[in-house]
Each structure stands twice: as structure tokens, then as C-alpha cells.
C-alpha positions as CSV (number, residue, x, y, z in Angstrom):
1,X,114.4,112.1,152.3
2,X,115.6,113.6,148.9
3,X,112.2,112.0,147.5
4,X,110.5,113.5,149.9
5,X,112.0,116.9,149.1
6,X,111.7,117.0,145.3
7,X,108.0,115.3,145.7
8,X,107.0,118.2,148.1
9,X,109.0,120.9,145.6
10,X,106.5,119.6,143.2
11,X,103.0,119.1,145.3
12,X,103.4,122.7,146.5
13,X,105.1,124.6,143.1
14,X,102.3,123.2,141.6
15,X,99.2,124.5,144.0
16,X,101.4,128.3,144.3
17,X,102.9,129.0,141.0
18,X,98.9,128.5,139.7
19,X,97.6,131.0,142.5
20,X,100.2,133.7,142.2
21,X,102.3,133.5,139.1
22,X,104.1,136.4,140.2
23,X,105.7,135.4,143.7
24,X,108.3,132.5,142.6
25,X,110.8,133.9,145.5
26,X,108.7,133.6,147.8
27,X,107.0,130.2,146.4
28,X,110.6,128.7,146.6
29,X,110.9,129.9,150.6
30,X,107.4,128.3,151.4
31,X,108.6,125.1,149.7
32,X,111.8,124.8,152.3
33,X,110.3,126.2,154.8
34,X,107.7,123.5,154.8
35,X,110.3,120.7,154.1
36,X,112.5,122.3,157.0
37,X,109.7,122.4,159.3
38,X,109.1,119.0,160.4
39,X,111.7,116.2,160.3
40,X,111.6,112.5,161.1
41,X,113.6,110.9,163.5
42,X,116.9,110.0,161.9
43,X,116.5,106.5,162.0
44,X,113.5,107.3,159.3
45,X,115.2,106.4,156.3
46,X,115.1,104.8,153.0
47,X,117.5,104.2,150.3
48,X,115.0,104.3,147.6
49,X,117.2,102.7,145.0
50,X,117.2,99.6,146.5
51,X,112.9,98.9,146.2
52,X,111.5,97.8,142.4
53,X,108.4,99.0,142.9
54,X,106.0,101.8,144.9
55,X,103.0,102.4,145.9
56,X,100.8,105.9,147.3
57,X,98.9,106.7,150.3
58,X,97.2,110.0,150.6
59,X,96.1,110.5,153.8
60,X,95.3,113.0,157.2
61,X,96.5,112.2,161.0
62,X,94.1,110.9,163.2
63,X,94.9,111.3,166.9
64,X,92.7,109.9,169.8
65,X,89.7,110.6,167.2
66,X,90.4,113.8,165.7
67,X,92.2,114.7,162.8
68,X,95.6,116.6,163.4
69,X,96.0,120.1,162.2
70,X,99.7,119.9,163.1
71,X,101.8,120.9,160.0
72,X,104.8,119.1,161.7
73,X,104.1,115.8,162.1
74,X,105.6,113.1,160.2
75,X,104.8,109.7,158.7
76,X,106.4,106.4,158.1
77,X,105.5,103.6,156.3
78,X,107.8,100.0,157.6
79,X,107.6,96.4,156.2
80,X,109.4,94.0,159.1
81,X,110.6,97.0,161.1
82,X,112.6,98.3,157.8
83,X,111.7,101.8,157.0
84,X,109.8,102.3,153.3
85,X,108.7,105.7,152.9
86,X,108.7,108.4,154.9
87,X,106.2,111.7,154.0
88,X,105.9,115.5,156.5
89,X,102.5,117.1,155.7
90,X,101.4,119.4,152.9
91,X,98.3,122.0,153.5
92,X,95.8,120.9,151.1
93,X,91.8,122.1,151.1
94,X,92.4,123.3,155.0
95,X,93.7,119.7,155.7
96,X,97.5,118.3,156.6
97,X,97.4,115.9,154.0
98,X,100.4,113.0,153.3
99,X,101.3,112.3,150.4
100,X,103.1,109.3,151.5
101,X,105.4,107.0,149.1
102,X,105.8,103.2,149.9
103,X,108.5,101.5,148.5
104,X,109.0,97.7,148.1
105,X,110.0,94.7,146.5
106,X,107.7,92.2,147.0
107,X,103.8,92.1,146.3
108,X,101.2,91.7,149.7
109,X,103.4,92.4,152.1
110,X,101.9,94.2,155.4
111,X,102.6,97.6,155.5
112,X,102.9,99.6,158.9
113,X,102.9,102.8,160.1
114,X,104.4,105.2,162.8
115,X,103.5,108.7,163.3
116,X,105.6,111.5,164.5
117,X,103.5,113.6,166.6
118,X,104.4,117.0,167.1
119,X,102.0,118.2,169.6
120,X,103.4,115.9,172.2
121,X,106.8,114.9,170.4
122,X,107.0,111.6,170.4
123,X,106.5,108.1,167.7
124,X,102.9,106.9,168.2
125,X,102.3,103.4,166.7
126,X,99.2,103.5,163.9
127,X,96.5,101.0,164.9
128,X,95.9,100.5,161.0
129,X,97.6,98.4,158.5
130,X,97.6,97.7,154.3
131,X,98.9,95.6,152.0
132,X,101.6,96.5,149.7
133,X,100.4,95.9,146.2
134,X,102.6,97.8,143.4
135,X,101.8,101.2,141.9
136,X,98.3,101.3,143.7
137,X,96.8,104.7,145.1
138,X,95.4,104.3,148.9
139,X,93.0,107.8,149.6
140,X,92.5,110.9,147.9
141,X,92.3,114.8,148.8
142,X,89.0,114.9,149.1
143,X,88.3,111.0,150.6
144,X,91.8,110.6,152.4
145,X,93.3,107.7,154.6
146,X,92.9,107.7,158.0
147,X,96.8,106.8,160.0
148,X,95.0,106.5,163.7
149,X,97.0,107.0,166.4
150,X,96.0,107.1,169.8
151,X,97.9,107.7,173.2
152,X,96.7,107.0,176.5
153,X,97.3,108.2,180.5
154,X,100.8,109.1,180.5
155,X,103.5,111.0,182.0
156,X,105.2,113.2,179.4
157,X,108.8,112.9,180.0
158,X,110.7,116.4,180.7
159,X,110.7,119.2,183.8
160,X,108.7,118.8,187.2
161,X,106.4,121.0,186.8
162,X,105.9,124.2,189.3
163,X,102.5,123.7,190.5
164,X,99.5,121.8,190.4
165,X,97.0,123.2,187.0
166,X,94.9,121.6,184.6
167,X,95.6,123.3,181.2
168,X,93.9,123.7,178.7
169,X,91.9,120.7,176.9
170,X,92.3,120.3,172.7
171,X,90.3,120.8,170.7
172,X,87.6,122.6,172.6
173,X,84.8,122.2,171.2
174,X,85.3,118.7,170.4
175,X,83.0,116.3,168.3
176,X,85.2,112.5,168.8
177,X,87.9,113.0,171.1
178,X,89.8,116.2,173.1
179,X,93.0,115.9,175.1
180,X,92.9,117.1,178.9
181,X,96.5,118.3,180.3
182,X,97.7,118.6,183.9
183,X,100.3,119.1,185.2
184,X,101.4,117.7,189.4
185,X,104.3,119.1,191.0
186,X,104.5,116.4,193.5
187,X,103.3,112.7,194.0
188,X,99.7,112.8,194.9
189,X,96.5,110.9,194.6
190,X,95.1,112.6,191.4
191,X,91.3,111.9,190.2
192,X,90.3,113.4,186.8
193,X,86.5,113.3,186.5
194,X,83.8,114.6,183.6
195,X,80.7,116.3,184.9
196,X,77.5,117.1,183.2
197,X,75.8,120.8,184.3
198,X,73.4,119.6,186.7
199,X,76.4,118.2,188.7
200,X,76.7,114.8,188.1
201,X,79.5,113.0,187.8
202,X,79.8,110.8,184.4
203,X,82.9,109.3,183.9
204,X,86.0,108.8,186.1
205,X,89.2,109.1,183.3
206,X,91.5,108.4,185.9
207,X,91.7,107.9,189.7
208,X,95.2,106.6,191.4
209,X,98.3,108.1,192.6
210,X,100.6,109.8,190.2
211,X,104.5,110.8,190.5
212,X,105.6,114.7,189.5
213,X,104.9,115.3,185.7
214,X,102.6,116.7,183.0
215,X,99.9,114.1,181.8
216,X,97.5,113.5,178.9
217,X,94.3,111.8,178.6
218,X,91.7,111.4,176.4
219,X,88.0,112.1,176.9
220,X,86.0,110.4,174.0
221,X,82.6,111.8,174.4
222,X,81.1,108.7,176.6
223,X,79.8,108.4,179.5
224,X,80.9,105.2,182.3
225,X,78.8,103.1,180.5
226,X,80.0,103.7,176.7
227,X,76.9,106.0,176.0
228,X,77.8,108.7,173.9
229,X,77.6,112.4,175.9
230,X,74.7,114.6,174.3
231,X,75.8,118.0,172.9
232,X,76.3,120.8,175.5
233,X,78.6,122.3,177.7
234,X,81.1,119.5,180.5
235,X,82.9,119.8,183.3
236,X,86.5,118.8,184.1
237,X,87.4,117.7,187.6
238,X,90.7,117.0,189.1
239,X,91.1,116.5,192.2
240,X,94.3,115.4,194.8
241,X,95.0,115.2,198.2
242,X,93.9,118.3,198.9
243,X,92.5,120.9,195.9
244,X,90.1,120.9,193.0
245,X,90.6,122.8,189.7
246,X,87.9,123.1,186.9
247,X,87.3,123.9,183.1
248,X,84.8,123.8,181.1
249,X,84.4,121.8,177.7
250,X,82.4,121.6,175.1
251,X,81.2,118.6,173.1
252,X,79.0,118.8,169.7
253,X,77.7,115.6,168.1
């Protein structure tokens, strides 16, 4: 994590000092603050003297779709399960970019990756590999690497919730993918449902019997046949035993 630090010391000291030449005190509280903010899981770690060679990846979060906004998730690069580089975010042209450092010892290995989310707090695995291949650069600021991570229909671990709701979907508007939150206070049959404004129903996201908890799932724009949705304004359903709650989403292509 010292790497991390001093690379991140240097990334942002860099983009402030040039902006406002004045301000180091506050430059230097921006730079721990933003290293402070986000930390891996402890077993994220890398002894960087022991790896010969490195290599970069410069990249955004992609999450069921859509890239992540969230400054505190975290990256990890792994080789066999072994931890090689490990990178939080740094605000870059509007985006959460990483900066991300791979360490190594051996040419053409795979390279994998696991992402901290934030938003939900937990390790999502990265459906997307490389291969290691010494002191290349992988993305750019303005052409970034994609680490996709997607979760599905799941119970987030934690309280019973108090009462039946659907919260809030994110992002809303959405162009590729928005998460819909609910919450059940008590086992029920639970059916989540999209509708289009003249009232018909066009996909079913979920439709089975659900234990106490808060869930998340993904609505990718389609309809039940894989059609992509046309622009305009959606309705979310769900539905159990015995009430219905609605919201109201937006999707533009």
C-alpha cells in the first residue's frame, strides 16, 4: 500500500499544485484524505520488492453496465490467487480513474481482477482478464480500461429491514444498466416487474419467494425477448402476497 500512497501523492500533487499554486496545505489534506478514504480489504497486499518487473493499467469501474462514480472503491490485480497490485481511485476529467500497478515476475502470465465496491460493500469478481507483459501501459485517461463487474439478485447481508419499500433505482436516468433496491421485512412471494406507459408488462426481473432482506437487481434496458427498451419514461412493479409499490425510471439510448 506504501506504492499506492506515494504514486497517488504524486498523481494528485501534480494535477493541484498546477491549478492553485498557492494552496499546498490544503493540497497535502486532499492527498490523505483521498488515500484514507477507500481501503482494500486487508488481505490486499503486495510486497512489492519481491516482483522484477511491472506493468500499468489505467482504467474506470464498470458495474452492471455503467461506470462507477464511487470515489471509494478499490482495485486488485492477482496472478494464481496471489495479490499484485492494488490501486483506490483518483478523480480525473469527471471520472474515478485507476491508476493501477501490476507487479510480476514472469512474462504472459494471466492477470485477474477483483473490485471493491463501495456502493454495496462487498469484492465483486471482474469478468475481464490481461496478460502480464513487462512495463506495458493498458488504457489511458481519455480511452481507459474497462474492470466489469456485475452482481446479480441477491440478498445483502445486514438488518431485517422494517417494512416492505422499493427504494430508489441508480442511476436514474440510465442509458446500460440501473440498480433497483427493495427491501422485505418478512418471507413473501416477491415479483419485480418493468412496465412500459401504456401498461404493459415487459420483463419479469424476478418472480419467487424471498426470505427478510434488502435486494439488488439489475435492469439492462431489454425487454423478455433481449430487445433493447426505446427511450422514455418505465415502470417498476413489485409485488408480494399482498401489496404493490411503484417508481418510475427513466431510460435514454
Amino acid at each position: 500500500m506504501i506504492d499506492v500512497f506515494y504514486k497517488k501523492v504524486i498523481l494528485i500533487w501534480a494535477r493541484n499544485v498546477k491549478n492553485h499554486p498557492g494552496s499546498i496545505a490544503a493540497i497535502l489534506i486532499v492527498i490523505f484524505s483521498s488515500f484514507l478514504a477507500a481501503q482494500a480489504p486487508q488481505e490486499w497486499n503486495v510486497n512489492y520488492n519481491d516482483y522484477e518487473f511491472f506493468m500499468t493499467v489505467t482504467g474506470i469501474a464498470v458495474i452492471n453496465g455503467v461506470e462507477s462514480t464511487n470515489p471509494e472503491n478499490v482495485i486488485a490485480a492477482f496472478v494464481n490467487d496471489e495479490c499484485r497490485g492494488v490501486d483506490t481511485t483518483t478523480e480525473t476529467q469527471g471520472s474515478q480513474l485507476f491508476f493501477l500497478m501490476v507487479r510480476n515476475n514472469i512474462n504472459s502470465e494471466i492477470v485477474t481482477f477483483k473490485l471493491y465496491n463501495a456502493e454495496i460493500d462487498s469484492v465483486l469478481d471482474c469478468t475481464n482478464s490481461i496478460v502480464f507483459s513487462v512495463s506495458e501501459g493498458i488504457g489511458t485517461v481519455d480511452e481507459p480500461y474497462d474492470f466489469i463487474a456485475n452482481y446479480y439478485v441477491n440478498s445483502i447481508i445486514g438488518t431485517i429491514p422494517e417494512k416492505f419499500e422499493l427504494l430508489t433505482n441508480y442511476p436514474n436516468p440510465f442509458n446500460s444498466s440501473t440498480s433497483i433496491r427493495f427491501s422485505i421485512s418478512e418471507n413473501a412471494d416477491v415479483q419485480l416487474s418493468i412496465f412500459n406507459m401504456n401498461g404493459e408488462r415487459i420483463i419479469v426481473l424476478a418472480n419467487e419467494r424471498k426470505s427478510a432482506g434488502d435486494y439488488i437487481v439489475p435492469w439492462n434496458g431489454k425487454d423478455n425477448s433481449g430487445n433493447n427498451c426505446a427511450t422514455g419514461e418505465y415502470i417498476i412493479q413489485m409485488m408480494n402476497d399482498n401489496e404493490q409499490y411503484l417508481r418510475k425510471v427513466m431510460l435514454i439510448k
